[in-house]
Backbone bond lengths (Angstrom), bond angles and torsions (degrees), N, CA, C in turn:
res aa  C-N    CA-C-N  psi(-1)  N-CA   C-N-CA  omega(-1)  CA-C   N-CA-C  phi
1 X - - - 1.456 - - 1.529 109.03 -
2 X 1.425 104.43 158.88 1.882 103.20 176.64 1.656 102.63 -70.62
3 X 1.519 80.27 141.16 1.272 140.51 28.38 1.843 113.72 -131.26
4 X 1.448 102.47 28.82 1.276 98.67 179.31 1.694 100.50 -117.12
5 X 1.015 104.84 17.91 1.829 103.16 177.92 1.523 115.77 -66.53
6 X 1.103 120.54 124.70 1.328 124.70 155.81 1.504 130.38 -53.75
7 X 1.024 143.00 106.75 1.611 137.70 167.35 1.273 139.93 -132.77
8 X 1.608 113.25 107.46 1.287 160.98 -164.87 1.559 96.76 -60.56
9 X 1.459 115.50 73.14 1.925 112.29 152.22 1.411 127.88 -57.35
10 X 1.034 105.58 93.92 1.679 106.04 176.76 1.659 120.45 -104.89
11 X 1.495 104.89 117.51 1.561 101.19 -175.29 1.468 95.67 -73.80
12 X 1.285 132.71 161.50 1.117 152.06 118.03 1.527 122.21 -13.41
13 X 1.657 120.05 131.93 1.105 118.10 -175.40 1.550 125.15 -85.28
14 X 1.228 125.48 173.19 1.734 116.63 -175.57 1.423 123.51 -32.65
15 X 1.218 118.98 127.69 1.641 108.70 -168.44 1.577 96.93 -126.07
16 X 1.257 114.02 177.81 1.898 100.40 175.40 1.210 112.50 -107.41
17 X 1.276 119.70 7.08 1.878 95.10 134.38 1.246 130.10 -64.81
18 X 0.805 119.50 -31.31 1.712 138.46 -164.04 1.405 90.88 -63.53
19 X 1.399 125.91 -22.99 1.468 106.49 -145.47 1.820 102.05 -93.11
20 X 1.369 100.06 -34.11 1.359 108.23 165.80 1.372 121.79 -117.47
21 X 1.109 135.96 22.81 1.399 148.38 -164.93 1.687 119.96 42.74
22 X 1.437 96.86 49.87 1.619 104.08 -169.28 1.423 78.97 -114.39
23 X 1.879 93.41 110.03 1.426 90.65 172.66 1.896 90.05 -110.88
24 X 0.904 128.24 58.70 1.411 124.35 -153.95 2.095 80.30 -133.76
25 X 1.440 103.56 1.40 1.573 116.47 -178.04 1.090 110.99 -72.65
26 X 1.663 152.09 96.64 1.771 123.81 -175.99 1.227 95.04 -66.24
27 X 1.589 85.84 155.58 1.518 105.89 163.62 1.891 112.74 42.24
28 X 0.796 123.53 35.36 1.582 105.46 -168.85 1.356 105.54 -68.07
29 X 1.328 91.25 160.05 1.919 110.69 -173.55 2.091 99.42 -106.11
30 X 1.367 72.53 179.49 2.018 94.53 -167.74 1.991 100.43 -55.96
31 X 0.631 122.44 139.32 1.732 130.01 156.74 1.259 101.30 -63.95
32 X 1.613 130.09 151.01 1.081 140.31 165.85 2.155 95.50 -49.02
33 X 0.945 113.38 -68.85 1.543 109.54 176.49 2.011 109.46 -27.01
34 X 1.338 93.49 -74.85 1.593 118.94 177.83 1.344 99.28 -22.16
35 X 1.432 132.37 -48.97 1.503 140.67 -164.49 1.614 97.91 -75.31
36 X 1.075 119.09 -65.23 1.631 135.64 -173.50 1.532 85.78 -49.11
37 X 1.416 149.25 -54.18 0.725 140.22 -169.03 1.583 124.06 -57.78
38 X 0.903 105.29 -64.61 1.666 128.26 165.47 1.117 104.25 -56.62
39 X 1.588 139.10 -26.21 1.419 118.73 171.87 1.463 120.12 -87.55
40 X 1.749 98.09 7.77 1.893 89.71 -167.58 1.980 78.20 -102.10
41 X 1.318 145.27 5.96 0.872 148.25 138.59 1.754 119.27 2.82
42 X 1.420 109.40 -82.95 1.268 144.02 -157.88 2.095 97.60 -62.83
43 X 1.629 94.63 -39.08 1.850 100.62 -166.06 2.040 97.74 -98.06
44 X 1.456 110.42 11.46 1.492 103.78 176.87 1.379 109.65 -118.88
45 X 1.594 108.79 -8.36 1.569 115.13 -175.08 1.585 119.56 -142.10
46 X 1.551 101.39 60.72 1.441 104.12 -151.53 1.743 112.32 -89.81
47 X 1.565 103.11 2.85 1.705 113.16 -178.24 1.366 83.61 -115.46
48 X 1.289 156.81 -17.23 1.374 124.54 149.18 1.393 133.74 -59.65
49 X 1.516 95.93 -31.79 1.716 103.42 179.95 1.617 105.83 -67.37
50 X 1.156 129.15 -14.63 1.503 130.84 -178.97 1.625 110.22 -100.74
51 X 0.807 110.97 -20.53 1.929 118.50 176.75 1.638 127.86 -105.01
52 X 2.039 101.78 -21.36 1.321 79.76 174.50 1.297 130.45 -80.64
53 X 1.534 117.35 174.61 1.503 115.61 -160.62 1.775 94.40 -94.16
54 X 1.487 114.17 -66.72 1.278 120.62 -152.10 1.862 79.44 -116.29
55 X 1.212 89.47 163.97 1.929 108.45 146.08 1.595 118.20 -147.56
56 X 1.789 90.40 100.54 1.937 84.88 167.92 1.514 121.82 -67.79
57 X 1.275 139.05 176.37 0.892 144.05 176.95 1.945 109.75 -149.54
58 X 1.480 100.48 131.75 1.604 98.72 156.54 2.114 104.18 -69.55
59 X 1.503 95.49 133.98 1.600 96.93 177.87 1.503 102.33 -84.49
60 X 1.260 115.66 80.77 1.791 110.58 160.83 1.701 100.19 -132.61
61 X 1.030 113.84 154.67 1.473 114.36 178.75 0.868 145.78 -44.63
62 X 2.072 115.11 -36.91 1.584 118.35 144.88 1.198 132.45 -60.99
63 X 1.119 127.54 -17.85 1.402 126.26 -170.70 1.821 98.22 -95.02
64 X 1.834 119.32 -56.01 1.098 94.92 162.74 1.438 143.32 -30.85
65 X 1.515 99.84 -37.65 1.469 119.56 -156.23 1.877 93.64 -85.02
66 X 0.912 116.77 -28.07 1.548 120.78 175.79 1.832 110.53 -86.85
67 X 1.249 98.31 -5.68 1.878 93.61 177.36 1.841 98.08 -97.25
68 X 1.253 99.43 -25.04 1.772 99.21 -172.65 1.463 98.90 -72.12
69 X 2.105 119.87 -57.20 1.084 95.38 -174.19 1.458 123.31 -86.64
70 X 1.180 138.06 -0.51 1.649 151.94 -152.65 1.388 100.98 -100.03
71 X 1.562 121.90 -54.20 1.200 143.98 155.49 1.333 149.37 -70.09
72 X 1.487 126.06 26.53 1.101 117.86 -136.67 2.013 100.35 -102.41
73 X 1.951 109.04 -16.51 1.292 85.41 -178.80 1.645 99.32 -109.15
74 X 1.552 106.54 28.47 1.381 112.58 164.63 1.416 102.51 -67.84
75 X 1.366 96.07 -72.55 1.970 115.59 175.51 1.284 95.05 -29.36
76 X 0.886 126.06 -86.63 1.508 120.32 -156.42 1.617 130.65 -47.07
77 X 1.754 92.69 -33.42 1.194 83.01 167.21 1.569 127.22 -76.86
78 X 0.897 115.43 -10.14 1.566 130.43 -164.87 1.348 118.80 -85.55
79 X 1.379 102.34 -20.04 1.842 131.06 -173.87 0.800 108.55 98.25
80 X 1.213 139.60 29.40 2.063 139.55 145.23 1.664 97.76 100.14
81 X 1.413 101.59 174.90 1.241 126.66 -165.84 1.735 115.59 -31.94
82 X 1.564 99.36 -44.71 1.721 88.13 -163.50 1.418 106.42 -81.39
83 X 1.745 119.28 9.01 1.505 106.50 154.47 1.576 126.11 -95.53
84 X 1.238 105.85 24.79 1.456 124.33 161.61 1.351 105.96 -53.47
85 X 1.276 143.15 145.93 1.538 143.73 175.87 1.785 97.16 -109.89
86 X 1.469 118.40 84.74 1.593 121.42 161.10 1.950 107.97 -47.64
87 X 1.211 108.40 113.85 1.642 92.36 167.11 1.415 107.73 -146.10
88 X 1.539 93.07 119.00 1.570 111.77 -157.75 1.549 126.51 -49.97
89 X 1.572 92.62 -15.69 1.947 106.32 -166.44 1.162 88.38 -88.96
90 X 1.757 135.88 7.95 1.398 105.97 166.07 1.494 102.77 -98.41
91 X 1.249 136.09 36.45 1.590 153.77 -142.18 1.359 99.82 12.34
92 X 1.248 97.07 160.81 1.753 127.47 -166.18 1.557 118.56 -166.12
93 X 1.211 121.74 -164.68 1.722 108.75 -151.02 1.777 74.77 -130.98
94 X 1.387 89.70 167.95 1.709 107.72 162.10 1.672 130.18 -20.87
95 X 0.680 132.48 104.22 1.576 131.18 -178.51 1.925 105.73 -51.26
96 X 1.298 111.11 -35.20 1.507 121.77 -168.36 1.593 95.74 -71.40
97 X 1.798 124.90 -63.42 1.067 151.73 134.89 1.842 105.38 29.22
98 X 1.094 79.93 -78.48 1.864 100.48 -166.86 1.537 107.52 -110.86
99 X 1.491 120.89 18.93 1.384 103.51 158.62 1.851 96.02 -103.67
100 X 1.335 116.09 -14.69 1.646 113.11 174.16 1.402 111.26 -75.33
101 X 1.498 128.55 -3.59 1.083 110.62 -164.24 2.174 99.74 -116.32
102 X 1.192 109.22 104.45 1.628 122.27 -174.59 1.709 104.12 -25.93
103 X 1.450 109.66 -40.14 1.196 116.94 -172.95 1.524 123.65 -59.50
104 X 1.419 107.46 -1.91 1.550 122.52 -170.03 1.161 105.34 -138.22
105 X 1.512 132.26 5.99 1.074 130.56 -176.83 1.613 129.48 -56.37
106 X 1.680 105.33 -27.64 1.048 115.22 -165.91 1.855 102.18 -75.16
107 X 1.252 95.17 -17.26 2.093 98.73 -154.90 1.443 94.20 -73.68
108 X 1.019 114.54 131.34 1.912 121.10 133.79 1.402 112.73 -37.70
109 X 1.136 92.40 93.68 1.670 99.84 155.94 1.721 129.66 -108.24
110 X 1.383 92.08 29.52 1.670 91.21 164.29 0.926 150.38 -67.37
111 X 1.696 117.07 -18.05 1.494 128.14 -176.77 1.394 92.12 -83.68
112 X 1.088 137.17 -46.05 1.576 127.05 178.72 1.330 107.97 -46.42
113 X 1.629 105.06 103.04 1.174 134.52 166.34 1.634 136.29 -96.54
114 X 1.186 146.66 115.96 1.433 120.13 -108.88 1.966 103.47 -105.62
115 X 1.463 105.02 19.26 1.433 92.50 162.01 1.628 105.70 -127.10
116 X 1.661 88.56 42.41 2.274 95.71 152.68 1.085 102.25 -86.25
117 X 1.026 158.25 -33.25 1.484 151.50 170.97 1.321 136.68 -103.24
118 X 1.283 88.24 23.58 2.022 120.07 158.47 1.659 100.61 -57.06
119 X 1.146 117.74 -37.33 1.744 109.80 -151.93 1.526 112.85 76.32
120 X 1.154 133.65 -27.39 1.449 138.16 -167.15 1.289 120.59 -70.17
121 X 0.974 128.09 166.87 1.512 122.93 156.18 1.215 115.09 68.98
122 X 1.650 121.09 -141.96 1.389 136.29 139.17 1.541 124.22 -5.26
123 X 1.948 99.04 -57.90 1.968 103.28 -169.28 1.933 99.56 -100.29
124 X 1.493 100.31 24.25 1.503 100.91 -175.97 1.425 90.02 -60.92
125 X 2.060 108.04 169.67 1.477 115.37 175.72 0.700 129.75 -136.06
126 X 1.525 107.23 48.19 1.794 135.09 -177.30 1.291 94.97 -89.16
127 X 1.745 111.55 171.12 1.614 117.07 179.68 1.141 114.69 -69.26
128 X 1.323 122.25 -47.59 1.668 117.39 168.43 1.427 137.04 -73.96
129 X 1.312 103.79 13.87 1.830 106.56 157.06 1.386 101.31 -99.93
130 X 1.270 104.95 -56.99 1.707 95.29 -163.12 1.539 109.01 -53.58
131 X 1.145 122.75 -27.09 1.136 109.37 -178.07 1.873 106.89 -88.03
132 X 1.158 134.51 -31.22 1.195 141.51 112.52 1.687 125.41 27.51
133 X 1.420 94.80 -78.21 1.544 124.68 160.34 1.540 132.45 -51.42
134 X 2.204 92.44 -57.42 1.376 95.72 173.70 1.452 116.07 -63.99
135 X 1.761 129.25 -23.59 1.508 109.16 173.69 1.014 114.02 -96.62
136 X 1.349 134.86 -13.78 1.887 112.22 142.20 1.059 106.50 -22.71
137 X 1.524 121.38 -75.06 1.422 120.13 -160.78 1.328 137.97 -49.83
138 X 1.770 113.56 -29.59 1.241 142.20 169.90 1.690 99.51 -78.09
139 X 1.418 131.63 -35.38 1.325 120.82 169.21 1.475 111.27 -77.82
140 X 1.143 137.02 -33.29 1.613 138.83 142.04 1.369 106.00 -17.85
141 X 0.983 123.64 -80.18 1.678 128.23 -161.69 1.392 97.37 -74.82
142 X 1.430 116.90 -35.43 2.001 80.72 171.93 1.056 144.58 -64.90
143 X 1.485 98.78 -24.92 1.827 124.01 167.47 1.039 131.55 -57.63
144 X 1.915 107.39 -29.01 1.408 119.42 -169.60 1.454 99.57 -85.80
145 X 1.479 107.71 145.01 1.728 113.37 -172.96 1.425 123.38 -97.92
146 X 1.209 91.95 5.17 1.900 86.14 165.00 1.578 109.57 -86.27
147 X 1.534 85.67 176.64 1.723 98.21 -161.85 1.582 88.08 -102.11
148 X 1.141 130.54 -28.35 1.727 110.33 -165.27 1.561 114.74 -132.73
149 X 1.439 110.36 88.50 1.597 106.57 -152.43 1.587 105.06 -106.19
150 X 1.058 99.71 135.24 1.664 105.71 -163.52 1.858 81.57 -101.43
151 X 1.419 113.05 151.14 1.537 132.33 -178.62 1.543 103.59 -141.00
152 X 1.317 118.77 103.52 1.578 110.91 -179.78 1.584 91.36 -92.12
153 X 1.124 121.08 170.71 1.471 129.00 -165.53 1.467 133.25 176.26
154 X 1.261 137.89 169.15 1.611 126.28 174.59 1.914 104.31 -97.85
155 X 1.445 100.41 156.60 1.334 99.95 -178.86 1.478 114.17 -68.39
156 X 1.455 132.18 -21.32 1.467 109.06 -173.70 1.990 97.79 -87.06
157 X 1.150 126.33 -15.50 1.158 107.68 173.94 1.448 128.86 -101.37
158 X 1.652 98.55 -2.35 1.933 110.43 163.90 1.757 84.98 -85.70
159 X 0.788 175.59 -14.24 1.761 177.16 88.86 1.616 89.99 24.57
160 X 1.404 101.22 -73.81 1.983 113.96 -166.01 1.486 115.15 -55.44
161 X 1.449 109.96 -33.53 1.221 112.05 168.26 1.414 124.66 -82.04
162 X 1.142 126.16 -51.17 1.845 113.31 152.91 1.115 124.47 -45.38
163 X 1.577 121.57 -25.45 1.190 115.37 -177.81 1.689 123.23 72.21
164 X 1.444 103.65 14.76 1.665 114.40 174.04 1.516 107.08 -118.97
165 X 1.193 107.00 -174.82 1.327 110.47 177.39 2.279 108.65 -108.08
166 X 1.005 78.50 38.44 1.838 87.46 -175.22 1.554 104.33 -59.16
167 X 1.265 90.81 117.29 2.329 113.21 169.98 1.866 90.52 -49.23
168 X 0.826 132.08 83.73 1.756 104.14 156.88 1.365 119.45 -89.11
169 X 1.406 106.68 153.52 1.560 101.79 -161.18 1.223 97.73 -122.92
170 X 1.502 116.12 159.62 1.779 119.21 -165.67 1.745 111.79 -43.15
171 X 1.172 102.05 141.90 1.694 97.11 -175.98 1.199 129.79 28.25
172 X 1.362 91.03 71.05 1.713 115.94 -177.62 1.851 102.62 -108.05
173 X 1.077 125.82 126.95 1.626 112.56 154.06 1.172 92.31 -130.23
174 X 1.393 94.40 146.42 1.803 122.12 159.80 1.607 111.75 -124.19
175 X 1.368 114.65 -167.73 1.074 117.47 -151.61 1.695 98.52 -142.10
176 X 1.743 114.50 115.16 1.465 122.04 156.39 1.122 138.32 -106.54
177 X 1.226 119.07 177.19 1.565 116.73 163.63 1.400 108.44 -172.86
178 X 1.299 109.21 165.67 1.515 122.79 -145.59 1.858 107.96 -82.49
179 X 1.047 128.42 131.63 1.190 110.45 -162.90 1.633 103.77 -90.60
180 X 1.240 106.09 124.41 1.405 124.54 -146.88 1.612 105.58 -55.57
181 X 1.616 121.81 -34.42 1.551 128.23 -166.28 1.515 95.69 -78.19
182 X 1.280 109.81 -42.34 1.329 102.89 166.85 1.811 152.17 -105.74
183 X 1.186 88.72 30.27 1.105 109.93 -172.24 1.375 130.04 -59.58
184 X 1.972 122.12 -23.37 0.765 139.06 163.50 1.067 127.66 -68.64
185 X 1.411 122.41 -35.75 1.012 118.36 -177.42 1.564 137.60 -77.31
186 X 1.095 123.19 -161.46 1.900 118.30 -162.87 1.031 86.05 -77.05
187 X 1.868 141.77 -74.75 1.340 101.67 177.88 0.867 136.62 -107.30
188 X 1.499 132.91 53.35 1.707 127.47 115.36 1.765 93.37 59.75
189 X 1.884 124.06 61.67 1.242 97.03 -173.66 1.647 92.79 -114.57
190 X 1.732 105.28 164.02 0.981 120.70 -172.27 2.045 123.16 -86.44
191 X 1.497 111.74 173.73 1.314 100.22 174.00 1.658 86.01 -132.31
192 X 1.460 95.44 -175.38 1.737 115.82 -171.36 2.093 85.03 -110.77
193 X 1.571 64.54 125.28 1.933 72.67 165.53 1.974 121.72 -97.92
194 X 1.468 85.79 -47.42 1.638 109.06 172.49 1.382 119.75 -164.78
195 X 1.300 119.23 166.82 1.422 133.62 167.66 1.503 112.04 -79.73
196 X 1.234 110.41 102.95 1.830 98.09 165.26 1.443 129.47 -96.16
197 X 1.364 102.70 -11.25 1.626 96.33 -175.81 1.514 101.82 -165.55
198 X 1.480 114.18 137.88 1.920 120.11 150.88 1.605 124.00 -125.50
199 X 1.290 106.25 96.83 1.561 107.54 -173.70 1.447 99.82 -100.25
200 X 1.202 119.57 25.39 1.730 115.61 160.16 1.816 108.76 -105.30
201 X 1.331 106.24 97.51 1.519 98.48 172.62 1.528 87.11 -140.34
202 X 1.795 98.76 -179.72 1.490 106.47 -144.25 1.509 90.82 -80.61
203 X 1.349 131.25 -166.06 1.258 128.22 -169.29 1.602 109.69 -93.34
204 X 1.393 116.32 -15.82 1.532 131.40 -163.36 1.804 91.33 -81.52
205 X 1.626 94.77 -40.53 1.637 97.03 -166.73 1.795 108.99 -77.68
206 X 1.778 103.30 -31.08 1.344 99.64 165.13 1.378 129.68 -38.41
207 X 1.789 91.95 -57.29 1.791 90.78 -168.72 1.218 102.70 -84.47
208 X 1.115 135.14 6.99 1.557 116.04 162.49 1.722 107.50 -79.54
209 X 1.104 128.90 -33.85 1.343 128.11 -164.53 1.467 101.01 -74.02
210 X 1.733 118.19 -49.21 1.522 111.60 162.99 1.116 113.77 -48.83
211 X 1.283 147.10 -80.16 0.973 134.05 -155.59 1.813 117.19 -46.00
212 X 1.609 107.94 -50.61 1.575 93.04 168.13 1.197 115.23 -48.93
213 X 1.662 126.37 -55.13 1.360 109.49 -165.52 1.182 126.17 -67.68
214 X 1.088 125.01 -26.12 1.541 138.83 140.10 1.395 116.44 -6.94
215 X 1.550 132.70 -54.94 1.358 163.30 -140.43 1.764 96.20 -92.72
216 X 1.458 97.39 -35.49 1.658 89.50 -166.49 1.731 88.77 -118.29
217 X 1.731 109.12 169.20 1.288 111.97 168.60 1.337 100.93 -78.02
218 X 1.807 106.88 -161.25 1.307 112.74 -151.03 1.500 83.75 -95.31
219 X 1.760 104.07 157.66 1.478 131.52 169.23 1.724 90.23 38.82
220 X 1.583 130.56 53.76 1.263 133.05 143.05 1.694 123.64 -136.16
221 X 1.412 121.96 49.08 1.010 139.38 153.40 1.635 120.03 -24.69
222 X 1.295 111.86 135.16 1.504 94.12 -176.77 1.240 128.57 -68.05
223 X 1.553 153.70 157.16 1.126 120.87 -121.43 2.078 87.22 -163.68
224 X 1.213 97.29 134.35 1.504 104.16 -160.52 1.667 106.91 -48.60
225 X 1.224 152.38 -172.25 1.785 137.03 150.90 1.439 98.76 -99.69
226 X 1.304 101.61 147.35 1.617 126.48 179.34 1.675 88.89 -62.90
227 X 1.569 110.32 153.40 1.148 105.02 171.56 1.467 102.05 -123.62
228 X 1.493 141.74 -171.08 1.092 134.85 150.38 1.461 122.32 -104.80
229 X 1.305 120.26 163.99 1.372 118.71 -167.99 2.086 123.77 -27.95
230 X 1.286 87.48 -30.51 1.372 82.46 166.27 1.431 140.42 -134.10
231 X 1.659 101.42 51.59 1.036 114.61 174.50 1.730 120.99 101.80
232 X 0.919 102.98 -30.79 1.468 123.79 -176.01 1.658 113.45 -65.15
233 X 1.509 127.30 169.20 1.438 122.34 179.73 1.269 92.66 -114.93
234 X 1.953 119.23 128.85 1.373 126.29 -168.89 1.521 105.56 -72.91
235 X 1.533 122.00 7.16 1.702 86.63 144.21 1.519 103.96 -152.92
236 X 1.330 107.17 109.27 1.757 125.17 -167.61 1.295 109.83 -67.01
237 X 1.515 108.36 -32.88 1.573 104.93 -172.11 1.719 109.53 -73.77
238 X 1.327 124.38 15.18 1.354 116.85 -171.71 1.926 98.12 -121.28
239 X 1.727 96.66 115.54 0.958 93.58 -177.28 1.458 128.85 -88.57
240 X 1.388 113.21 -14.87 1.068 136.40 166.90 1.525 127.00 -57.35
241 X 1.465 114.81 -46.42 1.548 153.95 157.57 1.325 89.09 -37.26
242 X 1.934 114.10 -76.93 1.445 110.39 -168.91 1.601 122.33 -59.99
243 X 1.228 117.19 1.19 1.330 116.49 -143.71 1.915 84.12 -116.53
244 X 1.448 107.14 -25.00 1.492 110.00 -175.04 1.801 95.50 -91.80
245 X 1.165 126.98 -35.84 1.703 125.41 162.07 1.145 110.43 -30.64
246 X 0.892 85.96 -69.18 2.383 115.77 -170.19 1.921 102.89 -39.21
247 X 1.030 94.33 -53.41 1.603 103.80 -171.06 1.549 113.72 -85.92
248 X 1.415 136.66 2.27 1.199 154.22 -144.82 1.557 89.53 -131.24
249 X 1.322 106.59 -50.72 1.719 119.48 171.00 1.272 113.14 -50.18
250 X 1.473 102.16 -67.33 1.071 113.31 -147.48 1.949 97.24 -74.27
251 X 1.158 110.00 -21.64 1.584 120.11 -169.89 1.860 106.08 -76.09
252 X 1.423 116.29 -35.84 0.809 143.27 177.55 1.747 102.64 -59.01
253 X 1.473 115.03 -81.98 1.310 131.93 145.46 2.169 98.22 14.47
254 X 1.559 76.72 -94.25 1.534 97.29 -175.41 1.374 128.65 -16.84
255 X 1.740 100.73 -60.79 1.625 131.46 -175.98 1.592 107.13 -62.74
256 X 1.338 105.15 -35.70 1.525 120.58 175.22 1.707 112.67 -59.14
257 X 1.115 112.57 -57.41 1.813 135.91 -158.56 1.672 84.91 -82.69
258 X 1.636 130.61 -21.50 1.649 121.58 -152.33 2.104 62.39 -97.64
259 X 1.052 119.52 -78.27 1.311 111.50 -148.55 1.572 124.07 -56.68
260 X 1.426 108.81 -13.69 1.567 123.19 159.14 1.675 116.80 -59.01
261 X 1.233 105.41 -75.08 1.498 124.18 156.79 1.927 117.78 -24.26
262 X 1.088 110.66 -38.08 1.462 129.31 178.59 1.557 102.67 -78.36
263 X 1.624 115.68 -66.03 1.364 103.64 -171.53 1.747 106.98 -78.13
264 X 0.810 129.96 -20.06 1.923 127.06 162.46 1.681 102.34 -58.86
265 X 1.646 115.34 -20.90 1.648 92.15 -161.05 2.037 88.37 -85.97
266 X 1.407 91.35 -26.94 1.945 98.45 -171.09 1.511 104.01 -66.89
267 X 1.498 123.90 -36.49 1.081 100.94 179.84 1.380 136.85 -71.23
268 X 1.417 86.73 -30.25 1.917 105.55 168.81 1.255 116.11 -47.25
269 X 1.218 112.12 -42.97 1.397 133.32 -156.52 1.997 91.34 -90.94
270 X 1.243 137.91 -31.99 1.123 126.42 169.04 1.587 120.71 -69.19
271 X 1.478 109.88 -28.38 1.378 135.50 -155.72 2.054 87.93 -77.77
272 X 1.363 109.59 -51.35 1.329 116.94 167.40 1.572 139.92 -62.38
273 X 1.443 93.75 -12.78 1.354 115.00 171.92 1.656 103.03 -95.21
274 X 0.856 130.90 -48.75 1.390 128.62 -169.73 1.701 87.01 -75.39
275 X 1.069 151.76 -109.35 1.334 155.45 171.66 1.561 99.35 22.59
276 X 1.703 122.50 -59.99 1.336 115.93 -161.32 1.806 83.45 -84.24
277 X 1.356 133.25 -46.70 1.781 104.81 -176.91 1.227 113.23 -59.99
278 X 1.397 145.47 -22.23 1.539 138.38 161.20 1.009 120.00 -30.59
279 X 1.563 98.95 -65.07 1.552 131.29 168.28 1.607 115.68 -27.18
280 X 1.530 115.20 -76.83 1.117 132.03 168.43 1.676 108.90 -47.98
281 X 1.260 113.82 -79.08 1.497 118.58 179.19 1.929 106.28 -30.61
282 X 1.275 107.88 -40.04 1.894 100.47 -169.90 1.493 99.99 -86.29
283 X 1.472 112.35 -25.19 1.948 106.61 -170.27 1.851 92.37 -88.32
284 X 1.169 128.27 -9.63 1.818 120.63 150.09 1.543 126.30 -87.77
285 X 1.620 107.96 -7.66 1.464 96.16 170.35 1.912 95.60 -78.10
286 X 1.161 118.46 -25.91 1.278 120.13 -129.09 1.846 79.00 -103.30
């Protein structure tokens, strides 16, 4: 609980708006990619899946759809889906919508109350509600009494709640907490503690990462060599030994330079997206 609570921003994984920036998509669901994404979730954040307390969720279909696969031995431990916390101010789709669809059957959808998707008022989508909204939301989580609260969510309203302008990229979580001097107050704003996880990479970079992990059994990744106090490998005379180090390094190395290479190719690739909505946005003022 605040002000020592932990809280886990998790964007949502690839959806098909995302893919061309047609957000003019309702409700869109995960991309075949989007899924792969959210399922490499579970093998990048495997001491959160054992510690968190709650997981809210915005109720729209990607974000559900990223707590089922991203989350799945969270859920379970917790007693499955309908202790998911739906909370509508992180926006969400129709309540009617997603109780017809089997795929959501399991969620609580009770707080969906049916003038959240009025636009009006409260869920209006002018600059000063949503932001409005986002510190409700940050006063939400201080209240709530668990210690490790996972928030799945969309990037412009995990944005409103940090209060930065942070790129998040599909199935991204990081890690906040409340900044303690100010914690009381109305807005109660947060800091970044660490990065724990990015299961949005491009699909080229996906299947390369399966395929290594593929290579090894489970939770045995190749694994740096112990050294001894001064640097050295505690047993030199084995050349074979050194020769299995070397390649463990060097493999290691690799996975490192593939996932660097990945987030430089996303940012480029955001940097080009914002450039062409400028674009668009100035050839409609004009």
């Amino acid at each position: 609980m605040a002000p020592t609570s932990r809280i886990f921003l998790t964007r949502h994984a690839q959806a098909e708006h995302n893919v061309e920036d047609d957000y003019s998509i309702p409700d869109a669901p995960l991309t075949p990619l989007g899924k792969r994404q959210a399922a490499r979730l579970p093998s990048l954040s495997d001491e959160l899946q054992n510690t968190v307390d709650v997981i809210l969720s915005s109720p729209l279909r990607r974000t559900l759809q990223t707590v089922s696969l991203g989350y799945p031995k969270a859920v379970k431990r917790l007693g499955g889906l309908s202790k998911v916390v739906c909370v509508p101010q992180l926006q969400g789709s129709d309540r009617q919508v997603l109780e017809q669809d089997p795929e959501f059957a399991e969620f609580d959808l009770s707080s969906l109350t049916p003038d959240w998707t009025s636009k009006q008022g409260f869920y209006a989508a002018d600059e000063t509600t949503l932001n409005a909204r986002a510190k409700w939301i940050r006063q939400y989580l201080r209240e709530r009494p668990e210690a490790n609260i996972v928030v799945m969510a969309h990037g412009d309203i995990l944005r409103r709640i940090i209060q930065e302008p942070y790129p998040w990229t599909n199935a991204e979580v990081r890690e906040f907490q409340f900044v303690p001097e100010k914690v009381q107050t109305d807005e109660c704003p947060l800091y970044a503690v660490q990065d724990i996880a990015a299961g949005g990479r491009t699909d080229a970079a996906l299947e390369s990462s399966d395929q290594n992990t593929n290579s090894y059994p489970a939770n045995s990744a190749p694994k740096l060599p112990v050294l001894s106090d001064q640097g050295a490998p505690l047993d030199p005379k084995s050349d074979v030994a050194q020769s299995g180090m070397l390649a463990s390094i060097e493999e290691r190395v690799k996975q490192i330079q593939a996932s660097v290479d990945t987030q430089a190719g996303e940012l480029e690739d955001l940097d080009r997206r914002l450039a062409e909505a400028e674009a668009k946005k100035s050839a409609m003022e004009n």
